[in-house]
VEXDREN-2710 file (C-alpha; in Angstrom, 1 decimal):
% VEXDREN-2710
k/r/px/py/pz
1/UNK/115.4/90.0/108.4
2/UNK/118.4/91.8/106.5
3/UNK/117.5/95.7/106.0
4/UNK/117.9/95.4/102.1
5/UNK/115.0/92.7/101.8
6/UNK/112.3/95.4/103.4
7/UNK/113.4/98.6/101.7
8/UNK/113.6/96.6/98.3
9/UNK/110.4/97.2/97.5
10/UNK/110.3/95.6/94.0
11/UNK/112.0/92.2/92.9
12/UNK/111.6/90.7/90.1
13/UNK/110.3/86.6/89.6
14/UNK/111.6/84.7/86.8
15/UNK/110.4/81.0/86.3
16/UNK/112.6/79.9/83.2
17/UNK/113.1/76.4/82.3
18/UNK/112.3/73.4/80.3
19/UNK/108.5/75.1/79.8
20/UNK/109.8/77.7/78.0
21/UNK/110.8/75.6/75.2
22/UNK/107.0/75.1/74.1
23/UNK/105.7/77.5/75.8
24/UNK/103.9/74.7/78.4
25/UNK/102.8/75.2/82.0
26/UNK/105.5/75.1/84.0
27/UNK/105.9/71.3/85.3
28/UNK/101.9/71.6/85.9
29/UNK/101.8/70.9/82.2
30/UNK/102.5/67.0/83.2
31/UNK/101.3/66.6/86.6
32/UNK/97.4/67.5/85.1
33/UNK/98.3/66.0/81.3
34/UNK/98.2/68.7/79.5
35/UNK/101.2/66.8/77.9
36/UNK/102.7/64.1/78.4
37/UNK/105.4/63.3/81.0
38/UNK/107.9/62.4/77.8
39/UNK/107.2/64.8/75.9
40/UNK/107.6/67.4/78.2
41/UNK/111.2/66.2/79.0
42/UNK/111.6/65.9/75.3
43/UNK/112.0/70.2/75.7
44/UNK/115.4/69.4/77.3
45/UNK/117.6/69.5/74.4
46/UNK/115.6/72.9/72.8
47/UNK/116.7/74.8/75.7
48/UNK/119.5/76.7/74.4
49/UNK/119.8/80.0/76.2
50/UNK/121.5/81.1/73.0
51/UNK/120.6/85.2/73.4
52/UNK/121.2/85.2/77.5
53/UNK/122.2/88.3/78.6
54/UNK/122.6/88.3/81.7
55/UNK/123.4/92.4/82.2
56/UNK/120.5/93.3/80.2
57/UNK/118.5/91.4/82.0
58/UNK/120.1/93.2/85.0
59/UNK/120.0/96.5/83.1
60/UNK/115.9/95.8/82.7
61/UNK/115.2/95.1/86.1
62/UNK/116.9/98.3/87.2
63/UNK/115.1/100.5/84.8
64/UNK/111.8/98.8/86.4
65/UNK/112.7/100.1/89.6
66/UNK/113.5/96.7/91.2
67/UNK/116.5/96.2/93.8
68/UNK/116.6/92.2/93.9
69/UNK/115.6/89.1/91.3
70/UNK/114.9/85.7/91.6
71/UNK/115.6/82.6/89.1
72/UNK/114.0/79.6/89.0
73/UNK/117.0/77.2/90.7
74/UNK/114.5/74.0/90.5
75/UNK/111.1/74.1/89.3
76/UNK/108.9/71.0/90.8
77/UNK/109.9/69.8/87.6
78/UNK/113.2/68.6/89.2
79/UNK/115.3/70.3/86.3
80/UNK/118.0/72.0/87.5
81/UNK/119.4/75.2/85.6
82/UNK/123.3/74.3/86.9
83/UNK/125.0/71.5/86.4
84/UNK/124.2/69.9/89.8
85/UNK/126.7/66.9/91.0
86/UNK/123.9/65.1/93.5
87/UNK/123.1/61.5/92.7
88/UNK/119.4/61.6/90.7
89/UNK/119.8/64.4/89.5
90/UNK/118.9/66.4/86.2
91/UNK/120.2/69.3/84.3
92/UNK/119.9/72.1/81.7
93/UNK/123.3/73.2/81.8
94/UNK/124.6/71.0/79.3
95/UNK/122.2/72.2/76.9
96/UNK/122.4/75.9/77.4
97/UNK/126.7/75.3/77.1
98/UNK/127.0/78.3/80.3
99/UNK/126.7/78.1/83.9
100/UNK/123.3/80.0/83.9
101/UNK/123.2/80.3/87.9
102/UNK/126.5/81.7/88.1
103/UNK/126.2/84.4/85.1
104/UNK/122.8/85.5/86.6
105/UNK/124.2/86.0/89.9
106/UNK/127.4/87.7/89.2
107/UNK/125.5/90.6/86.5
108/UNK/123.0/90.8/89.0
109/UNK/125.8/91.7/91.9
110/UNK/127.6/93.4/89.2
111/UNK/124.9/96.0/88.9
112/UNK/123.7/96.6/92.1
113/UNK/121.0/93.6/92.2
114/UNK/120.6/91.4/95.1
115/UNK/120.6/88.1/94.3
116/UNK/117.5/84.8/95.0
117/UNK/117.2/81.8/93.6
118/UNK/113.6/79.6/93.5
119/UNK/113.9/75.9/94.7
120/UNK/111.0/73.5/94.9
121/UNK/111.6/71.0/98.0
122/UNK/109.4/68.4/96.2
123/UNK/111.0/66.7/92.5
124/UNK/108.1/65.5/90.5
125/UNK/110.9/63.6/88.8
126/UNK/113.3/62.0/91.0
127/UNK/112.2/58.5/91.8
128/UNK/112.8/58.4/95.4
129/UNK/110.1/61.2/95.7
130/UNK/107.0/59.8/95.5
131/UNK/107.5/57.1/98.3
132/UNK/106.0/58.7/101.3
133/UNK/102.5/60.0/102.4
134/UNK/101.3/63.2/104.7
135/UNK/99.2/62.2/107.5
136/UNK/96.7/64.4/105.9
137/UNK/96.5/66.0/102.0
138/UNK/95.4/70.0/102.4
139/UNK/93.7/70.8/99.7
140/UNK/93.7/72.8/96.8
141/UNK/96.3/69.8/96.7
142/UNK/95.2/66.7/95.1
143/UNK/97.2/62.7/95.0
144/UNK/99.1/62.1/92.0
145/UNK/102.1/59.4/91.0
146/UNK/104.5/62.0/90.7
147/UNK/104.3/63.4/94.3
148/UNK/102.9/60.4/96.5
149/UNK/102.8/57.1/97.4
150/UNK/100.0/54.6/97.1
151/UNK/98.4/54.0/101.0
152/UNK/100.5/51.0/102.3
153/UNK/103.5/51.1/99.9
154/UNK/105.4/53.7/101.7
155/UNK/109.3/53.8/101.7
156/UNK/110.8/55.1/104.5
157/UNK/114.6/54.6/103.7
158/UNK/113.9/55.6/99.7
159/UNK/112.6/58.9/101.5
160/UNK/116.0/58.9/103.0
161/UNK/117.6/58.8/100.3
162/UNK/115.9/61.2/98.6
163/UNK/116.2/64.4/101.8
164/UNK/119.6/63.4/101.6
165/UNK/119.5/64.3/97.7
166/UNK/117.4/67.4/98.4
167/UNK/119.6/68.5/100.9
168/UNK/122.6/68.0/98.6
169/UNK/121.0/70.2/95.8
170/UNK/120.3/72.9/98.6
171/UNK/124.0/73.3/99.9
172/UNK/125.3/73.1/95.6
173/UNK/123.0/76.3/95.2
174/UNK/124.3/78.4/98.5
175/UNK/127.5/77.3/98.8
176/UNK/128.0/77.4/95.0
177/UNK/126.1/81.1/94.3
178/UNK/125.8/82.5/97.9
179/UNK/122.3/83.7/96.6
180/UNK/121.2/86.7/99.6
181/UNK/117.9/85.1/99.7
182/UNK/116.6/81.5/98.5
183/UNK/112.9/81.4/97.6
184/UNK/111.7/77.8/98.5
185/UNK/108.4/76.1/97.5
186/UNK/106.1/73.1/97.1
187/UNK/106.5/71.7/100.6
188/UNK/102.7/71.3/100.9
189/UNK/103.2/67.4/99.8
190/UNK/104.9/66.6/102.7
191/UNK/104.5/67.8/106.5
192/UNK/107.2/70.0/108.3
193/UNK/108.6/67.0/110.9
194/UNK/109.1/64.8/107.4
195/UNK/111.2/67.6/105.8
196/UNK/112.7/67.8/109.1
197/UNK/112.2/72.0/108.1
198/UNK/113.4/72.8/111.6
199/UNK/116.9/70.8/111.4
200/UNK/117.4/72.7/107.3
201/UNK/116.6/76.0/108.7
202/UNK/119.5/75.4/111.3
203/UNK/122.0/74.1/108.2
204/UNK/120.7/77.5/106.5
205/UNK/121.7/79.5/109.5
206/UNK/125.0/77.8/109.9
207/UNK/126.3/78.1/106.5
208/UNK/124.3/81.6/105.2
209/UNK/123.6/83.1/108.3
210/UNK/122.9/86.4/106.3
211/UNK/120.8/85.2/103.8
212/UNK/116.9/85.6/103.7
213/UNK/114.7/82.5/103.4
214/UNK/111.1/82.0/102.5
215/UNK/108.7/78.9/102.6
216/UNK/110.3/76.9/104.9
217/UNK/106.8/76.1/106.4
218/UNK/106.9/77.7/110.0
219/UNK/110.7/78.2/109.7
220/UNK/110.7/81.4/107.0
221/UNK/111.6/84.6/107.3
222/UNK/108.5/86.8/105.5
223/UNK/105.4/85.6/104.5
224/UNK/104.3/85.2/100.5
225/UNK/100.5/85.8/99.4
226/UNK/100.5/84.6/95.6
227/UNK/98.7/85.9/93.1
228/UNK/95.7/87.1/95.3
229/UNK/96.5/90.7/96.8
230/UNK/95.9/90.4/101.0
231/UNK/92.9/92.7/102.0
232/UNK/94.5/92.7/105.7
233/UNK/98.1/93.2/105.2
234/UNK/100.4/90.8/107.0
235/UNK/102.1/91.3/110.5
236/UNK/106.1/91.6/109.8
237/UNK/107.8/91.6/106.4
238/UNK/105.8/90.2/103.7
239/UNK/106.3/89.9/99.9
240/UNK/103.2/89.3/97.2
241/UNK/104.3/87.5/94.6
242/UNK/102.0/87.9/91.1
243/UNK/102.2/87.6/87.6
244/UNK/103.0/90.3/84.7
245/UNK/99.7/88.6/82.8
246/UNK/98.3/84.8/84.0
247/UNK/101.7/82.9/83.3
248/UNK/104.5/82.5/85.3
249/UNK/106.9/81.5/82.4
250/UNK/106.9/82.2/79.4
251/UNK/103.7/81.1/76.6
252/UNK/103.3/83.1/73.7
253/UNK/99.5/82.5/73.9
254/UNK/99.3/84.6/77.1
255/UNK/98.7/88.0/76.1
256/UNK/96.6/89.0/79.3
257/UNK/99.1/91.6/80.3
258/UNK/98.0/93.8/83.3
259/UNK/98.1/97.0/82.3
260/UNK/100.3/99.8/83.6
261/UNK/97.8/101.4/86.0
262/UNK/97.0/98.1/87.3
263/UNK/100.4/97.6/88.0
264/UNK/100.9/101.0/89.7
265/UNK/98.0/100.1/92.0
266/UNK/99.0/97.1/93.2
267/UNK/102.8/98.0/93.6
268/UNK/101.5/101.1/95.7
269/UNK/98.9/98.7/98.0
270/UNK/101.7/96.6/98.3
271/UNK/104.1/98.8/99.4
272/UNK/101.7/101.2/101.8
273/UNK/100.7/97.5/103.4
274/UNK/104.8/97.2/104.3
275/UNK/105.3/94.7/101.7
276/UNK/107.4/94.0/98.9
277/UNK/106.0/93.3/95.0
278/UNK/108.0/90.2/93.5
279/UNK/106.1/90.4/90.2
280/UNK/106.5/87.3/88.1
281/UNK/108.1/87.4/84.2
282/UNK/108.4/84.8/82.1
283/UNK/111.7/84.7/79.7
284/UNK/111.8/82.9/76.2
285/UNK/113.9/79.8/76.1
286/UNK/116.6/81.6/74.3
287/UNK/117.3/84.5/77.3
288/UNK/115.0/87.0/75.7
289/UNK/111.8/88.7/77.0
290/UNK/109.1/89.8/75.0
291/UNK/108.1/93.1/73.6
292/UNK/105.1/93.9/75.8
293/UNK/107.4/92.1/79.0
294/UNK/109.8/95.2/78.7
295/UNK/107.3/98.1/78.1
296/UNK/105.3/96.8/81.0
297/UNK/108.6/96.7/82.8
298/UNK/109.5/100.1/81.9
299/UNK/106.2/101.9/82.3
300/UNK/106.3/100.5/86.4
301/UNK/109.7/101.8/86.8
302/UNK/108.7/105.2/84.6
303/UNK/106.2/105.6/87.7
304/UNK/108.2/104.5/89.7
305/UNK/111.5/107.0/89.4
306/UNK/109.1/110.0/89.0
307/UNK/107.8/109.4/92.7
308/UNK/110.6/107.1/94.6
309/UNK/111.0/109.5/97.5
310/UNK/107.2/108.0/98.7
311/UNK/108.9/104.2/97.6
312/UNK/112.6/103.8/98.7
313/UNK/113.4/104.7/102.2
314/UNK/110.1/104.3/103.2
315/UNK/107.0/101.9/105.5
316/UNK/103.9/101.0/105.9
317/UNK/101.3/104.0/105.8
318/UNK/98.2/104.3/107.6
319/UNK/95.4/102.2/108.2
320/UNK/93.2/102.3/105.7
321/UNK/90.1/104.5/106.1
322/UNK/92.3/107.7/106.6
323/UNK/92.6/108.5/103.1
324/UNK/91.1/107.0/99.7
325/UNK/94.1/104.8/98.4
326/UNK/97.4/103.8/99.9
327/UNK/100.4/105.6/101.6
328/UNK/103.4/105.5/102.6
329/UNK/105.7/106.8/105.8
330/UNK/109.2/108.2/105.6
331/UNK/111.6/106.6/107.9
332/UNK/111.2/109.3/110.5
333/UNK/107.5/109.1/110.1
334/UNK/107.4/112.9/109.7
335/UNK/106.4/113.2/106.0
336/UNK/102.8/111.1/105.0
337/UNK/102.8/109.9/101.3
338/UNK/99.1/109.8/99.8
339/UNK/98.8/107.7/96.9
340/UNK/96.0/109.1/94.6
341/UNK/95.1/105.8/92.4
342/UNK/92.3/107.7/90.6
343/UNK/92.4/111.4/89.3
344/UNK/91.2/113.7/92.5
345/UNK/87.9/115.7/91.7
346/UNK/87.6/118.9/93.7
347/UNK/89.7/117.7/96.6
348/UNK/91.8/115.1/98.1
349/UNK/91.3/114.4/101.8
350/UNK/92.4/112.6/104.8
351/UNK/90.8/112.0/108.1
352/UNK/92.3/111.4/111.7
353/UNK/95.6/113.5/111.3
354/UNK/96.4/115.0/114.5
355/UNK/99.2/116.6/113.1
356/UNK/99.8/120.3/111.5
357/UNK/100.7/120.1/108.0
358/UNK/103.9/121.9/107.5
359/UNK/103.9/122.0/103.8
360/UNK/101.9/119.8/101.0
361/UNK/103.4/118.9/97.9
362/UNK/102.9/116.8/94.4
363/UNK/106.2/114.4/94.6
364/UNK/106.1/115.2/90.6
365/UNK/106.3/118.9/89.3
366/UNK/106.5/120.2/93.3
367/UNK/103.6/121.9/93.2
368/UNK/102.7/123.1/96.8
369/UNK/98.7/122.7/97.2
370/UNK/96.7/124.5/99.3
371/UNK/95.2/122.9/102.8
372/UNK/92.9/123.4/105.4
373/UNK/91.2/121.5/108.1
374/UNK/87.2/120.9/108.3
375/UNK/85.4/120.0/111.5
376/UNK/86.8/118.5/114.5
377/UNK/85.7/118.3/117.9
378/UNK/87.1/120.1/120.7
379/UNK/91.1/118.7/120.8
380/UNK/90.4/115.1/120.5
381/UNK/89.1/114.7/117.5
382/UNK/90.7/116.0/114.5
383/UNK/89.0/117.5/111.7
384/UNK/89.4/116.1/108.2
385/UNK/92.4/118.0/106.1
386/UNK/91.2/119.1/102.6
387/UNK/93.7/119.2/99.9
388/UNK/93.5/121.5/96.4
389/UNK/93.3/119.2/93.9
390/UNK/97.1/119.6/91.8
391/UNK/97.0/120.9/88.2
392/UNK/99.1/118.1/87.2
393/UNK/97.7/114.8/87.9
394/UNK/99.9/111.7/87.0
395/UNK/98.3/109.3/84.1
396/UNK/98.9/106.2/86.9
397/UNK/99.2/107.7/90.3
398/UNK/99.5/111.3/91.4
399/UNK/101.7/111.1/94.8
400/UNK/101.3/113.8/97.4
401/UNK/103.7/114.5/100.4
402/UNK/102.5/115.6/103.6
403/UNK/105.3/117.0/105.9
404/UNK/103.9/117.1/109.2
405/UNK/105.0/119.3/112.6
406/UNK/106.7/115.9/114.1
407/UNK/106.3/112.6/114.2
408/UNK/102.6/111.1/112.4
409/UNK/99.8/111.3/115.5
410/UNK/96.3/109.7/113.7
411/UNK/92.9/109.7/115.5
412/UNK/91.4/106.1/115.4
413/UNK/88.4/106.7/117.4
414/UNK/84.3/106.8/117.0
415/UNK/84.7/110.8/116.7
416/UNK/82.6/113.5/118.5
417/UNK/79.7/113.4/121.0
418/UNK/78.0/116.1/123.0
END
C-alpha cells in the first residue's frame, strides 16, 4: 500500500458516460429494462463533453479537500471513454473530439491530484462475454443474457478470446495513463480462477509496481464497503465508497442530496475507522456539475480546511465507546482528536484515557477548555476526563485536540471492584 492512498483521506468518484446523456442508470438502465438495449446505445453520439474542463474539475476537488479522483475508464456498459485499439471494442472518444482519459489525468497531476481510473472486468456488451457460467451465482446477483451463458452452451475459447480482450483494454489504460491506482469492478459474474485474478495481479505488479489496485477479488490492495457505512471498521486500509445523493452518475431527477452535516459525519466515521471517503459525483454529459454538486462539494471541504490538523497526517482513533463520536490520532499518537458530531451540552467526555492531558483545545478559534478527571479506581483504572463545553461550537462538527503527556495509553477493561 503506497503512503499517499492512506493519508488521502478524501477522493473523489466520478461515473460519467453514455448515461449521462439521458440521465439513465448507469448500464443498469439496460440490464433490468428500464430502457432498452438500443436505445441506450443510441446516447452515444449525444455525448459531447463540450464544456470539459478538466482543471476545474481539478480546481473543485481540491477545494473539497480531496487528494485523489477516480473516472469511470469502463462502465459494465463496455463503453470506453478513450479511444481503445482492442479488437471488440467501443468508444466515446470520437464523440467527445478529446482524449478524455489523458486531459483528466494530466490536470489532475497538474494540480496536485493523484490519479484512478474505474474499469469493470465484465462488458455487458462485447459478445464474447456472455459465454461462460460460475460454478455458483452469489446473490444479490441474478442470470441475464448480457453477462451469462445459457447451462450447456458454454464457450470456452470465445471466453478466451474475450480475457485476451479484457486484458488488452487493462494494459491501453496503465500503460497509456499510468493512473496511481486502478479501481476495478464487477467481477462477481465470474469466479477468481476464470479471471485467472492471480496471474493479472502479477501483470499489474510487473508493469505498475507502484500503483494501488482494488477489487481484484482476493488479489486487492484495500477493501471497498459501498454505499452502506461498516459498523466494525475493516482490518488494514479500506475506502467507503458512497454517493453525493442516490445516483452515481448524473440524473437530473435525483435531487436527494445528503446534506452537509451528513456528509461531515460520515467523512469523520470514515476517517476515525482508518479509512478513506471516495464519495461518488455524477457529471453532466457536457463536463459540467450541477449547482447543488459544487456547494455540497464546497461545504465538506469548508469543514474540512477549518479542522485538517485532526484529517491529514493523521489514523485511526479509538475504539468506540471512549468518547461519543469519532477520532482521530496524530502520527505520533500523542495528540487525540474528538469529533463532536452533535453540539456538546454541559460537557464533552471521554473514558479510559490513561494519559495526562497536557493541553485541550478547539482545532477552530483555539480556544483552550478547561479539564478535569472524575472517578477512577486506584491506578488501574482511569477516571473519565470532563471537558468545558467551547463557546464556539461548529454548525457540522466541533473538533477538539487532546495533547497528551506521551504516547495514547486507553483502559479497555470491566473497571473497578473492591
Amino acid at each position: 500500500m503506497q503512503p499517499w492512498f492512506t493519508d488521502a483521506k478524501l477522493g473523489i468518484f466520478l461515473h460519467w458516460g453514455i448515461y449521462a446523456v439521458n440521465g439513465v442508470t448507469e448500464s443498469w438502465a439496460f440490464y433490468f429494462d428500464e430502457i432498452s438495449y438500443a436505445d441506450y446505445m443510441a446516447q452515444m453520439d449525444g455525448f459531447k463533453a463540450e464544456n470539459f474542463d478538466p482543471d476545474a474539475w481539478a480546481d473543485l476537488f481540491k477545494r473539497a479537500g480531496a487528494r485523489y479522483a477516480v473516472l469511470t475508464a469502463k462502465h459494465h456498459d463496455g463503453i470506453a471513454l478513450w479511444a481503445t485499439k482492442a479488437e471488440g471494442g467501443r468508444s466515446l472518444a470520437a464523440a467527445a473530439g478529446r482524449d478524455v482519459l489523458g486531459d483528466f489525468s494530466e490536470a489532475m497531476h497538474r494540480n496536485g491530484l493523484k490519479t484512478g481510473f474505474y474499469f469493470s472486468h465484465l462488458d455487458w456488451s462485447h459478445p464474447d462475454y456472455p459465454t461462460m457460467r460460475p460454478a455458483q451465482i452469489g446473490k444479490p446477483w441474478m442470470e441475464s443474457r448480457f453477462g451469462m451463458a445459457e447451462p450447456g452452451k458454454e464457450d470456452p475459447q470465445r471466453w478466451e478470446r474475450f480475457l485476451r480482450f479484457h486484458r488488452a483494454q487493462i494494459r491501453e489504460v496503465i500503460d497509456g495513463y499510468q493512473p496511481d491506482l486502478m479501481w476495478f469492478d464487477g467481477a462477481w459474474e465470474r469466479d477468481d480462477e476464470q479471471w485467472r485474478m492471480a496471474e493479472l495481479r502479477d501483470e499489474i505488479a510487473e508493469h505498475a509496481p507502484q500503483m494501488v489496485v482494488s477489487r481484484l477479488m482476493d488479489h486487492s490492495d484495500y477493501q471497498t464497503p459501498e454505499q452502506g457505512q461498516p459498523v466494525l471498521p475493516p482490518d488494514g486500509p479500506w475506502e467507503l465508497c458512497m454517493t453525493l445523493n442516490d445516483s452515481w452518475g448524473y440524473r437530473e431527477s435525483d435531487t436527494n442530496f445528503k446534506s452537509p452535516r451528513q456528509l461531515v459525519r460520515i467523512f469523520a466515521e470514515t476517517i476515525g475507522g482508518g479509512g478513506n471517503l471516495l464519495l461518488g459525483v455524477g457529471p453532466k454529459a457536457d463536463g459540467t456539475f450541477s449547482s447543488e454538486h459544487v456547494e455540497h462539494l464546497e461545504a465538506l471541504g469548508a469543514w474540512i480546511n477549518r479542522n485538517d490538523e485532526a484529517v491529514y497526517g493523521t489514523v485511526r482513533g479509538v475504539q468506540p465507546g471512549h468518547h461519543y463520536g469519532p477520532t482521530t490520532l496524530s502520527a505520533d499518537h500523542k495528540t487525540l482528536y474528538l469529533i463532536c458530531l452533535d453540539p456538546p451540552v454541559d460537557f464533552v467526555t471521554v473514558k479510559g484515557l490513561r494519559n495526562k492531558v497536557l493541553k485541550a483545545r478547539t482545532l477552530q478559534g483555539g480556544e483552550v477548555l478547561n479539564h478535569k478527571v472524575v472517578g477512577g479506581f486506584g491506578e488501574e483504572v482511569p477516571g473519565t476526563l470532563y471537558l468545558d463545553v467551547p463557546e464556539h461550537i461548529d454548525p457540522l462538527a466541533t473538533v477538539i485536540a487532546l495533547e497528551l503527556d506521551g504516547e495514547i495509553d486507553m483502559y479497555r477493561g470491566h473497571g473497578g471492584h473492591g
